[in-house]
N, C-alpha and C positions, 0 to 999 in steps of 0.2 A: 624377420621371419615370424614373430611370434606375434607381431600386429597384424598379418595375413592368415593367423591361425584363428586368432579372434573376431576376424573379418568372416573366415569360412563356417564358424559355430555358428556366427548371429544368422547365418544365412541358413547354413543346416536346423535349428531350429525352428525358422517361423517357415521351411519347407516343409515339416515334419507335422506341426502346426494346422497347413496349407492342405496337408496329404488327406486328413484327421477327417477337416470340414467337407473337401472334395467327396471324400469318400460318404460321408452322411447324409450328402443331398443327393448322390448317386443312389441311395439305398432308398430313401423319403421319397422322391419328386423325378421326375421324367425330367432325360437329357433331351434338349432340344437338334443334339447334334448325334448323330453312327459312329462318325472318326473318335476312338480313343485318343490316337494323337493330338487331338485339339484341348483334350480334357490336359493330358498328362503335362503339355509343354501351357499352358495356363498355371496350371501348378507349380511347374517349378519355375517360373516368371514371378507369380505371386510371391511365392518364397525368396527369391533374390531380391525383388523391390523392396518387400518390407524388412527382411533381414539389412535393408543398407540404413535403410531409415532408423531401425534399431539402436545402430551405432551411434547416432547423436544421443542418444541415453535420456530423452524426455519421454517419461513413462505416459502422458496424454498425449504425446502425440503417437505414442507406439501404438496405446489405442486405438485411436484417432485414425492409422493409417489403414487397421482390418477393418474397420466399417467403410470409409471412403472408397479405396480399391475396389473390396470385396461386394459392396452394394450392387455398381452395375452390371460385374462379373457374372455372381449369382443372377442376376435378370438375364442377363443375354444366355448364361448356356444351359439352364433348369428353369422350368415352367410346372404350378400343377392342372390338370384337367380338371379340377373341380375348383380351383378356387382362384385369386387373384395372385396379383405377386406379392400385393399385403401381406400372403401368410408364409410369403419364401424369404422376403425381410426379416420379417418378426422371429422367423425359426432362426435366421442368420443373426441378430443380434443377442440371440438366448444362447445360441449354440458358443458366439465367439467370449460370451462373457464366461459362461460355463467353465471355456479351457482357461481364460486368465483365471478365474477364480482357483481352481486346481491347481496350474503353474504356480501361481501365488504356492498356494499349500507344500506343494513339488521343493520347491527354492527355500521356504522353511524347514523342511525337513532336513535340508541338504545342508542349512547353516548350523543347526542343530547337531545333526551329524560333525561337524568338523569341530564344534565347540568341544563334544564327546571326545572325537579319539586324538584332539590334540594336534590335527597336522598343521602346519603353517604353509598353506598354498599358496602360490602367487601364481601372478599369468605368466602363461594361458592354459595353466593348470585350474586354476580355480574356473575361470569359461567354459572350458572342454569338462570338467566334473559335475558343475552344476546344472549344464545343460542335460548331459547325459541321464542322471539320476531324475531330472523331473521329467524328461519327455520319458522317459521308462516307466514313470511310476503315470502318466495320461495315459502312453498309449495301452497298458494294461487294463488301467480304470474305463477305457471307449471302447475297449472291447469285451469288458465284461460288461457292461452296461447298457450297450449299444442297443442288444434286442429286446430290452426290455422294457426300457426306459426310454432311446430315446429313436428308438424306429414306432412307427406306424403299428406294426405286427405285434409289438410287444410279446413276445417269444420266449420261451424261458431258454435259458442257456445250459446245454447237455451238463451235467458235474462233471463228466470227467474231461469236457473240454474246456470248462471254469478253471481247476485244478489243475491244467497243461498250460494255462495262461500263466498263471498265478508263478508255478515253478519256474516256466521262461525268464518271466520278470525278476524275481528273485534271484537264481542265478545268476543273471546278467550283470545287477547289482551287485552282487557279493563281488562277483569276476571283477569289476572296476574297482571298488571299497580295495581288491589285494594288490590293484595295481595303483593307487595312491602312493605310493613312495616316489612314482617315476615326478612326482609334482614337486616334489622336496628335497629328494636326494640330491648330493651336489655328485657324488660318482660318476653319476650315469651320464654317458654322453647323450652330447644335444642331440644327433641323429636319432639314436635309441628314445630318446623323450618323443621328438615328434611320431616315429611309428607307435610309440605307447598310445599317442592321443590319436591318430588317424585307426587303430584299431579299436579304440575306444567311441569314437565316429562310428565307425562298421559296424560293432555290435548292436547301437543305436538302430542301424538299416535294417540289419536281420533282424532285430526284434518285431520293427514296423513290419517289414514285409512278409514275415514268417508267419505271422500270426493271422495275415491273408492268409496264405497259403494254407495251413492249417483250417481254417474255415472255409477255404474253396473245396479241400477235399472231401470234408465231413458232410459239407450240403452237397456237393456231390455224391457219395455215398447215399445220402438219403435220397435225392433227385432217383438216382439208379433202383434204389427199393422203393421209393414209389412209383414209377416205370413199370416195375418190375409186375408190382401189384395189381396195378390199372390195367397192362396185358393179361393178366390174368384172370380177372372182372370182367372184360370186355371178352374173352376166348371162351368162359363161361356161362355168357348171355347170348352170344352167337348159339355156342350150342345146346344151349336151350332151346332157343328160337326153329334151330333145323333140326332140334329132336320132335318140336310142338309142330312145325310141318308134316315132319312122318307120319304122327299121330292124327293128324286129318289124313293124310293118302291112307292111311289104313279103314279109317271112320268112313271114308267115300265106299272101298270094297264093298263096306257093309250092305249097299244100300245098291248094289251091283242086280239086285232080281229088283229092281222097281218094276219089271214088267206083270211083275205076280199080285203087287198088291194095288197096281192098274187095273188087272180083271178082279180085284177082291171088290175095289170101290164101285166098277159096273154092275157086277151081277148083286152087290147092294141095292142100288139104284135100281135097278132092273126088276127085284123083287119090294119094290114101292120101299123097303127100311130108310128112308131119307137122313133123317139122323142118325141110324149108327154110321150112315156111309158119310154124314158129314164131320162128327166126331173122328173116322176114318184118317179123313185127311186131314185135318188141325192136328190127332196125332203125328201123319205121316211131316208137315210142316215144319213142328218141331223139331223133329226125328233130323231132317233135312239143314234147318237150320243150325245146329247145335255143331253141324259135322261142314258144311260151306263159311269160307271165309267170304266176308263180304270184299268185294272188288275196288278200295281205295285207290290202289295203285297198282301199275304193270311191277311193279319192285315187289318179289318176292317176301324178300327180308321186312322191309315197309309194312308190304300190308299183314304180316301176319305180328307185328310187332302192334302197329294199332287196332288189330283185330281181339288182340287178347287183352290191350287195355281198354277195349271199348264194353269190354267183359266184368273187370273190375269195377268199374264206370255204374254198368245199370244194378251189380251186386251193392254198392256202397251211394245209390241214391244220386247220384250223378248227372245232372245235365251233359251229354258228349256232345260236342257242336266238332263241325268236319267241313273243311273244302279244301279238297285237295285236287289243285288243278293238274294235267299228265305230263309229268317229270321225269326227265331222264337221269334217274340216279346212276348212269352206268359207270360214268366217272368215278365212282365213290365207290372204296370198299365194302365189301360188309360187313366187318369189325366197324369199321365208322360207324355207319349209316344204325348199326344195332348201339354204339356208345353213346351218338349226337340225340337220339328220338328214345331210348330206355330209359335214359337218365333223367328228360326233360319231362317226359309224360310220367314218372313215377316222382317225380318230385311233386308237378302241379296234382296228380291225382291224391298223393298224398296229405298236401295242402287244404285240398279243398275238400276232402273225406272230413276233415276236422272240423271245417266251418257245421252249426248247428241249421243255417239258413242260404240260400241260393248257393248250393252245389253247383260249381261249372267247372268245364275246362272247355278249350277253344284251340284246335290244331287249325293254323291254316297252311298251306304248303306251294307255292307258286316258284313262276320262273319269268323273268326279263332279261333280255339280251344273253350278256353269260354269266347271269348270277342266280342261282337257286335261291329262295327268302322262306324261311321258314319261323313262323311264329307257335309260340305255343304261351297262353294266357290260362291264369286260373285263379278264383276266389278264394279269397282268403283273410283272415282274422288275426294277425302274426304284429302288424307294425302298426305304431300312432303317428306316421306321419310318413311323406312321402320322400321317395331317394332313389339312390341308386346305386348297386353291386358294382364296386371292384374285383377286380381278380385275386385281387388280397384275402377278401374275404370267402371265397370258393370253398366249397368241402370240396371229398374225393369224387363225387359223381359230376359236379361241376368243372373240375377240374380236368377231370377227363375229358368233360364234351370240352373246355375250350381246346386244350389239346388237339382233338381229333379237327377239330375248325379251322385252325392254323394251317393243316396239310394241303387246306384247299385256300390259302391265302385268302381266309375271309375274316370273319369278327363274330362275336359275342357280346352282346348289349344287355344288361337285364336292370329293369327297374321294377320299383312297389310303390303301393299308395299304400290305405288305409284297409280298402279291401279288393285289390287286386294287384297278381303277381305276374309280369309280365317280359317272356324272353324272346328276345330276337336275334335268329343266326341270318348271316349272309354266308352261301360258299360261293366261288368260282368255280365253275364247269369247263375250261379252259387250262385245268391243273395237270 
C-alpha cells in the first residue's frame, strides 16, 4: 500500500506541476482549440506520464521528460498571433526551469524543516509531506507573481488579494506541519495514516483550485464594474447625442419665418442696395448652416455623431475627409452605433489635434454583402515604429467599442506606423 501511495504523490505532483504551466499559457497565448475538455484531459495525461517516469528517480531524465512531452504539446494546442512558435518554446523552457528551480528551493525548505523539529519520517510520510509543503509554497509563489511578472499584462496584484493568498498558504502549511505525527507515530493506525495523507493530498487541490476560484470571482467583480461603467458612458453619450438633436429641432423653429426675410433680400435688391442684400444672405447661410446637419447618413444617431465631430475638426485645424457610402445601420442599436463611431472619432480626433503638422482624420463607412466595414484613420506623432494593438493593450473607450463589435460577430483590427493611426471594424448585418 505504501508503494501505491508513493506512486499517486509522484503522479499528483507533476499534475500539479502540469496544471501551473497549462494554466500560464492559457493566460499568455491563444488556445488553438474551444473544447476545455481537450485542455484539461492533456493535463492530467501529462501529469500521469511524467509522474511515472518520476519514479525511476534520475533527476535529468525527470527533466528531460517536461521538455520532450511538453515541447509538441505546447505547439499543437497554443499558438501566438504575433509571433512564431520560437517564443512558445522559449517561454516553455523558462517557465519549466523556473518551477524546478523553486521546487528545488520548496524540497530545501522542507529538509530544513525536519532538521528543525526533529521528526524522523519515513515513507510515505516523507513523499506525501515534501510534496505537499513545496507544491504549496509554488502554487502561492505563481500566483502572486503571475500578473506581474510573468503574464503579458503585467498587473499589479490587489493587496488584499496578495494577503488572501499568502494566509491560504500559510495555513495550509501550519494545518500539515500539526499533522506530522501521523508520519511517526507508531499508535495511530495504518487506515487512519493513509486518510491523514489523502487529506493532506486534498488540501494540496483546494489550495490549487481555490485560489482559481478566488481570482475568478474578483475579475469577475471587476468585469461587472466595468460593464457596469462602460453602460454608463455609452447611456451618457447617447444622451447627449439625442439632447444635441433636440437642440437642432429647436434651432430649425427658429428659422420657421424664412418667408420674411425672403422679401427683406427682394425689396434689397429691388431698391438697387446689392450688397447689403448680399451680405443679407451670407448672413442668412450661416444663420442656416450652424442650425442643418449635414446629410452623411439616413442614421440619425450617425450623422449627428459626425456632424458634431466634424465641428471639432474645423475648430482644432483639422483636415475632415468623409465617404460615407448609404448604410443601413438598422441592425445596430443606438447605444452601439454611439460607443463603435464616439469613441473612434475622439480618439483619432484627439490624436491628430496634437500633431503640430498635416492634421487629418479619414472616416470611411461602406457595405459588401452582409458586412458593414468601417474605417477611421488619423495622423499622428505618438510611436517610433510600426505595429499593432492588441486587445490587451485597450483603454476604456477601446474597450468598449471592441465590446459593442463582438455583438454583431465582427472584429477590431487597429495598427500604427510612425505617423499614422489606423482602425478597422467589420460588423455583420445578418446579427
Amino acid at each position: 500500500m505504501n508503494t501505491y501511495i508513493i506512486y499517486f504523490v509522484s503522479v499528483i505532483n507533476c499534475y500539479v506541476s502540469a496544471q501551473l504551466i497549462f494554466d500560464h499559457f492559457k493566460i499568455n497565448f491563444n488556445s488553438i482549440y474551444s473544447q476545455k475538455w481537450i485542455y484539461n484531459i492533456v493535463t492530467i495525461s501529462v501529469g500521469v506520464l511524467i509522474g511515472i517516469i518520476n519514479l525511476f528517480n534520475y533527476p535529468i531524465l525527470n527533466f528531460a521528460s517536461w521538455i520532450i512531452i511538453l515541447t509538441p504539446v505546447i505547439c499543437l494546442l497554443f499558438y501566438d498571433p504575433w509571433s512564431s512558435k520560437k517564443t512558445l518554446l522559449l517561454d516553455l523552457y523558462f517557465f519549466i526551469f523556473l518551477l524546478t528551480f523553486f521546487e528545488t528551493i520548496g524540497v530545501a525548505l522542507y529538509e530544513l524543516f525536519l532538521i528543525f523539529i526533529k521528526f524522523p519520517l519515513c515513507e510515505p510520510a516523507h513523499s506525501v509531506f515534501k510534496m505537499a509543503i513545496s507544491k504549496l509554497l509554488i502554487i502561492c509563489l505563481y500566483q502572486v507573481t503571475k500578473n506581474r511578472y510573468l503574464s503579458k499584462q503585467h498587473s499589479v496584484l490587489p493587496m488584499k488579494q496578495l494577503i488572501l493568498y499568502i494566509l491560504l498558504s500559510f495555513c495550509s502549511i501550519v494545518n500539515i506541519c500539526l499533522n506530522a505525527k501521523i508520519g511517526y507515530s507508531v499508535t495511530i493506525p495504518e487506515t487512519d495514516k493513509y486518510i491523514g495523507y489523502l487529506t493532506i493530498i486534498i488540501t494540496v487541490f483546494i489550495n490549487l483550485h481555490i485560489m482559481w476560484l478566488l481570482e475568478y470571482i474578483i475579475e469577475n467583480q471587476k468585469l461587472k464594474s466595468k460593464i457596469a461603467r462602460s453602460e454608463q458612458q455609452a447611456n451618457l453619450q447617447l444622451k447627449y447625442y439625442k439632447q444635441l438633436d433636440a437642440n437642432y429641432q429647436k434651432s430649425l423653429q427658429m428659422i420657421h419665418d424664412i418667408d420674411k426675410h425672403v422679401n427683406t433680400i427682394e425689396q434689397l435688391y429691388k431698391s438697387n442696395e446689392f450688397e447689403k442684400a448680399d451680405n443679407y444672405i451670407k448672413g442668412m447661410d450661416r444663420l442656416i448652416s450652424d442650425f442643418v446637419l449635414f446629410p452623411y447618413s439616413n442614421n440619425t444617431v450617425l450623422n449627428l455623431i459626425l456632424n458634431e465631430k466634424k465641428i471639432f475638426a474645423e475648430q482644432h485645424g483639422i483636415l475632415y475627409k468623409y465617404t460615407v457610402e448609404q448604410t443601413d445601420f438598422r441592425f445596430m442599436d443606438d447605444i452601439d452605433i454611439t460607443t463603435i463611431f464616439s469613441n473612434l472619432l475622439e480618439n483619432a480626433l484627439s490624436a491628430s489635434a496634437l500633431c503640430k503638422t498635416n492634421k487629418e482624420v479619414s472616416v470611411i463607412i461602406s457595405s459588401h454583402n452582409n458586412f458593414v466595414i468601417i474605417n477611421v484613420k488619423n495622423s499622428c506623432n505618438s510611436y517610433t515604429k510600426c505595429g499593432t494593438f492588441s486587445s490587451k493593450d485597450y483603454g476604456t473607450g477601446l474597450y468598449n467599442v471592441e465590446n459593442s463589435v463582438k455583438k454583431y460577430e465582427g472584429f477590431l483590427k487597429i495598427s500604427y506606423s510612425q505617423t499614422e493611426f489606423n482602425c478597422n471594424v467589420v460588423l455583420s448585418n445578418t446579427h
